[in-house]
C-alpha positions in Angstrom: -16.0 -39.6 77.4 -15.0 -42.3 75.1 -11.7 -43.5 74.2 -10.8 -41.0 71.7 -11.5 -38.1 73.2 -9.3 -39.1 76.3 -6.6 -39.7 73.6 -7.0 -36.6 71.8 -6.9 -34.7 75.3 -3.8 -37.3 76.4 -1.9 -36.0 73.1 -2.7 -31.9 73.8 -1.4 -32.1 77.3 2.2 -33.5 75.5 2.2 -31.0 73.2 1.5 -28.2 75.9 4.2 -29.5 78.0 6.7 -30.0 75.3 6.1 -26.5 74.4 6.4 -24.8 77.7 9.7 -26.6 78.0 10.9 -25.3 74.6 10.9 -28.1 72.6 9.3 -27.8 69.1 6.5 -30.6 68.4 5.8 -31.9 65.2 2.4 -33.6 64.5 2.4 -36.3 61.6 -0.2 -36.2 58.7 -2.9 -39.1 59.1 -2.6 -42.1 61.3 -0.9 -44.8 59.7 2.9 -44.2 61.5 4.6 -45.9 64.4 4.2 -42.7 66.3 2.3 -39.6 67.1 4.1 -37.0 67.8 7.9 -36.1 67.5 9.8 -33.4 69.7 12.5 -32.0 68.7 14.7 -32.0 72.0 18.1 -29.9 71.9 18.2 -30.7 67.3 17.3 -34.6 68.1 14.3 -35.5 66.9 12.2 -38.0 69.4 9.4 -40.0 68.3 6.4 -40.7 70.7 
């Protein structure tokens, strides 16, 4: 499995986790931010 792929799977489990615990997740458009992913944690907004 190449480096990617153990990304890609890395960035699901977040999003699966963030969910369960009832935070929304937003995913950005493309790759050229600081940051992957953003929660949304109790109205403040968390950048990852």
């Amino acid at each position: 499995m190449n480096t990617k792929a153990k990304g890609d799977i890395a960035e699901q489990a977040a999003i699966l986790q963030a969910l369960k615990s009832g935070w929304a997740a937003l995913k950005p458009i493309g790759d050229r931010l600081p940051y992957d992913l953003v929660f949304d944690v109790n109205e403040t907004l968390v950048r990852v």
